[in-house]
C-alpha positions, 0 to 999 in steps of 0.5 A, spaced: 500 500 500 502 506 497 503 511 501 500 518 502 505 524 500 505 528 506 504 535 504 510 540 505 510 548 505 515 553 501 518 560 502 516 564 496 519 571 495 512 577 494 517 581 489 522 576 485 517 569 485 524 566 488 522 560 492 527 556 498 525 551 502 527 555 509 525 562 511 531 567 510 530 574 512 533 576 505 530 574 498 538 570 495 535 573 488 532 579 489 535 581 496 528 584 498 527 584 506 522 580 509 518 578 502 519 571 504 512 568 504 509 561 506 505 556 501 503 549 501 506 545 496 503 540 492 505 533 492 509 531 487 504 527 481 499 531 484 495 535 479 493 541 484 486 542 484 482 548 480 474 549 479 472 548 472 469 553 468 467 550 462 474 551 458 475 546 452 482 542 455 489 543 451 488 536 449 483 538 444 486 545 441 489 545 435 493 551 431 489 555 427 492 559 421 491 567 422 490 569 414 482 564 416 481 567 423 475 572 423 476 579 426 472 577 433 467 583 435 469 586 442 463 590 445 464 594 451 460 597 456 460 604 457 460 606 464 457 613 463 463 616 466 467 619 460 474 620 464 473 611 465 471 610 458 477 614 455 482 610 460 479 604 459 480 605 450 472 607 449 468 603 455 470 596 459 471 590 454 466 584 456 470 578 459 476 583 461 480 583 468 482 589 470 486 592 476 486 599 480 491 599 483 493 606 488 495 609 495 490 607 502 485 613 502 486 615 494 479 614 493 480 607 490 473 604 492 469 611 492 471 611 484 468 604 483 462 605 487 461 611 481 462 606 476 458 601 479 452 606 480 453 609 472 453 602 470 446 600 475 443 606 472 443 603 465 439 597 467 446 592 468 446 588 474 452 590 478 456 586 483 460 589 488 465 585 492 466 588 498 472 584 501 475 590 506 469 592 508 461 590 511 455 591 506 452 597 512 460 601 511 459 600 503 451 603 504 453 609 509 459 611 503 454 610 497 449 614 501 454 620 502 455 620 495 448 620 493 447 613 490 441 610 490 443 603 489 438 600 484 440 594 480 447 595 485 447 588 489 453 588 495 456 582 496 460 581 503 465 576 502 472 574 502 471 567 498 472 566 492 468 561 490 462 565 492 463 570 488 464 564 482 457 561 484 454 569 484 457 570 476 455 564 475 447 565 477 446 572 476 449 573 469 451 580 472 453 586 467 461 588 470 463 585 478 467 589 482 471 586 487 474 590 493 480 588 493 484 582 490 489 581 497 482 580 501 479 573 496 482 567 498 479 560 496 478 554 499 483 550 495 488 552 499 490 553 506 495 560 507 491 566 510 489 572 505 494 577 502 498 571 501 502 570 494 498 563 493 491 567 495 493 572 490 495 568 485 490 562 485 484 568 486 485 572 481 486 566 476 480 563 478 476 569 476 479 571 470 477 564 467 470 565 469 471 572 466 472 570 460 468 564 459 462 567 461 464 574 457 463 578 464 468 583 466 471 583 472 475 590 475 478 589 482 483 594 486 489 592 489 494 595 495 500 599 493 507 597 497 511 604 501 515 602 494 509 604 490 508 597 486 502 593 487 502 589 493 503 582 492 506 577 487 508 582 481 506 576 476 499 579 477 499 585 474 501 580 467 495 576 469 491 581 468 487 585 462 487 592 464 493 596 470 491 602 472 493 606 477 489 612 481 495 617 483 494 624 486 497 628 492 494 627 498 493 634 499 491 636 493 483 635 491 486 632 484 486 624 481 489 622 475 488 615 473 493 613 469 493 606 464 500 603 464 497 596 461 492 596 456 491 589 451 484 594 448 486 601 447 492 605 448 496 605 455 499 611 458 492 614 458 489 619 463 483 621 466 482 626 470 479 626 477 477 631 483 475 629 489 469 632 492 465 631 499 460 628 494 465 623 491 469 624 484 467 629 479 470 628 472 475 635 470 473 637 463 479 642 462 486 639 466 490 644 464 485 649 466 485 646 473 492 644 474 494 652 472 489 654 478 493 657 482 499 659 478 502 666 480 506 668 473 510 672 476 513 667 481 521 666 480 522 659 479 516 657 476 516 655 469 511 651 463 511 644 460 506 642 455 506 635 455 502 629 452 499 624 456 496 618 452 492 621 447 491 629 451 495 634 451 497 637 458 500 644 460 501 644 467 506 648 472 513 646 474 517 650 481 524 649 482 527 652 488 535 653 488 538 654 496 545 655 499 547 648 501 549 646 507 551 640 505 558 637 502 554 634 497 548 638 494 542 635 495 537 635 487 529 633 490 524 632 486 517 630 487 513 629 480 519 627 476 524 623 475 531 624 480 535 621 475 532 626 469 533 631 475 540 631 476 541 631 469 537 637 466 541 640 473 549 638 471 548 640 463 546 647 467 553 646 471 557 645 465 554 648 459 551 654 461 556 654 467 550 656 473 554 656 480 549 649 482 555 645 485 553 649 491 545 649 490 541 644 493 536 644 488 528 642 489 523 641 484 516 640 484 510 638 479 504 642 482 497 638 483 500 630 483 501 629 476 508 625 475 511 626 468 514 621 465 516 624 459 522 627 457 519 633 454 519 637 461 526 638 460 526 644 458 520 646 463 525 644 469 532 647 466 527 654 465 524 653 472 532 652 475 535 659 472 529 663 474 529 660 481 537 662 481 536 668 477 530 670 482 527 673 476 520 669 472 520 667 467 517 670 460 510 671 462 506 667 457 511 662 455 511 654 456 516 650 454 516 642 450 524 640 449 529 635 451 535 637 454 542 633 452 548 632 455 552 638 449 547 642 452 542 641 445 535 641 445 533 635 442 525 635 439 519 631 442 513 629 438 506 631 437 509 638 437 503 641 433 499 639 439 502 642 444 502 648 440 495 647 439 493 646 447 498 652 449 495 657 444 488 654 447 490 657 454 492 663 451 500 662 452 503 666 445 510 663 446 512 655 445 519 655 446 521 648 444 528 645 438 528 647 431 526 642 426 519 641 429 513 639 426 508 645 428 505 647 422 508 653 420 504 655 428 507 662 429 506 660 437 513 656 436 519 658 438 525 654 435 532 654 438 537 649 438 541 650 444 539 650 452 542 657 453 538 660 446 532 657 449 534 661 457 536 668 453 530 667 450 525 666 456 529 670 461 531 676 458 538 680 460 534 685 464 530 680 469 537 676 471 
């Protein structure tokens, strides 16, 4: 008689996937601290258990030739809130799983429960998973934002196969689940938020999302580190990645799309938060100009492109004596490294005494810019703060400085050139040789110190 394999567990590491037979306080491969986290392991020659949600088996697939395939029909659901439709590429793709992903408190659940309530009122079925919080806490926070909750079906648990047998019997319109680290299933026997809950939840939804062609969006924590808590093979498991990022004390939301197998990535769409919940900005750059004073030294314009829309918004740097033997370069809304580059070409080609300098910069309003575009913008921002005079009044600035001191072009230049003019801006400092059109707004220089002579003229240094 055979004996039964007695189960065993592993150490599997959150950030890097790495498994060791022994708890160790640092992953051997990644070096991450306490990642390490305990799963039970099959036994060998076991196949591990799964629900069965009506897949052919891969013993009956075969090859078929792309030239005679169909181009199969994608519908989508409109949400009714145009700020989630132009993120999601045009509305939610039935049978596609979505991650919302952001800090604790940024309004995450408030935005889905919008969605869910826009979807409701259209007639759909809506299930909303509440995973963290009770049906009543749910209900208090729909009441505040003035939801009525018609055709909008609350489901208070943390096991997954609930949620299965609820997509399965109510053929529901979209399902919210609030959030993936709460799921667990009874396949397994490690707590919830654990890599193998995470893992075995997610594919077990996303099976049932796709045969019965329901979408499926859920929300997930964000680490200190600002990624996605858990095992990192989730956001690759997934259809959709979105994140909902803004500052803290500012009312602005942006929810950003860094993965999209529908519609385009790196959309944006633009929240505000509000007592009554989340209210859509119509004109961004409107908004996150709000406050400017144009006659602040150390304040400069970038326009930049953010997936398919055109952003103007403000860049402030602040240069200080340092105290320090090695000046500190900070920045807050754009890439350090990008930081500390625009700040050593200033050194060097335009010969600005920042070696003594610490050097602060900062974007205005949460939006973190990731394209090089607001090099220009930065380097302006720099001088002026140095020089303590602003910077020529209705400019903006759309460039990337290189390490001779050029100005290299960024793309879509007559877009930008376009929103700028929209705003009333009359000058568009950017390199020669772009592609605007003619567009007298343009400004083309080839040289970082063309384009400072330009936007701070002599009698304001």
């Amino acid at each position: 008689m055979l004996r039964k394999a007695a189960p065993r567990t592993a150490y599997t590491c959150r950030e890097c996937g790495q498994v060791s037979p022994k708890w160790e306080g640092r992953c051997s491969r990644c070096g991450a601290w306490n990642a390490l986290e305990e799963r039970l392991v099959e036994p060998r020659g076991k196949a591990p258990s799964r629900i069965q949600v009506g897949h052919a088996s891969a013993a009956a697939s075969t090859a078929a030739e792309l030239a005679a395939m169909s181009t199969p029909q994608m519908p989508r659901l409109q949400t009714g809130i145009a700020e989630i439709d132009r993120v999601f590429g045009g509305g939610i793709v039935g049978g596609s799983v979505s991650l919302v992903a952001g800090d604790p408190g940024i309004g995450k659940s408030t935005l889905l429960l919008q969605l869910s309530d826009a979807v409701a009122r259209t007639g759909g079925r809506v299930v909303y998973v509440c995973g963290e919080e009770s049906a009543e806490q749910v209900r208090l926070r729909a009441a505040r934002l003035g939801i009525a909750g018609r055709n909008l079906f609350l489901l208070a648990t943390g096991q997954v196969e609930a949620v299965l047998a609820e997509l399965e019997g109510s053929s529901p319109a979209i399902v919210i689940v609030d959030s993936i680290q709460t799921m667990t299933t009874s396949q397994l026997d490690s707590i919830a938020g654990t890599m193998s809950q995470i893992q075995a939840s997610t594919h077990l939804l996303t099976e049932q999302a796709k045969a019965r062609n329901v979408p499926v969006v859920m929300t997930g924590h964000v680490t200190k580190d600002g990624v996605i808590a858990g095992p990192r093979l989730l956001e690759h498991a997934v259809d959709v990645v979105l994140y909902l990022e803004g500052d803290a004390g500012s009312g602005l939301r942006l929810l950003r799309g860094v993965k999209n197998r529908f519609g385009p990535t790196d959309e944006v769409g633009v929240f505000e938060m509000r007592s009554d919940g989340m209210s859509e900005v119509p004109d961004p750059s409107r908004a996150f100009l709000g406050a400017r004073n144009e006659a602040t030294p150390g304040s400069a314009l970038a326009t930049v492109i953010e997936g398919t829309r055109a952003f103007t918004i403000e860049v402030q740097a602040l240069t200080t004596p340092s105290m320090l033997p090695a000046p500190r370069r900070l920045a807050t809304g754009i890439d350090p490294a990008r930081l500390a580059l625009v700040a050593a070409v200033l050194t060097r080609r335009l010969g600005l005494p920042l070696g003594s300098q610490d050097v602060i910069v900062n974007v205005p309003g949460g939006l973190r810019l990731r394209e090089p575009a607001a090099d220009l913008a930065m380097a302006l921002a720099i001088v002026s703060s140095l020089r303590d005079g602003p910077v020529r009044a209705a400019t903006t600035a759309a460039a990337e400085v290189g390490l001779g001191g050029e100005l290299r072009p960024v793309g879509q230049a007559g877009r930008r050139v376009a929103e700028a003019s929209r705003l009333g801006i009359s000058h568009c400092i950017g390199a020669a040789g772009a592609d605007t059109h003619g567009d007298p707004a343009w400004v083309g220089v080839r040289s970082l110190a063309e384009a400072v002579d330009f936007a701070m003229p002599k009698r304001l240094a």
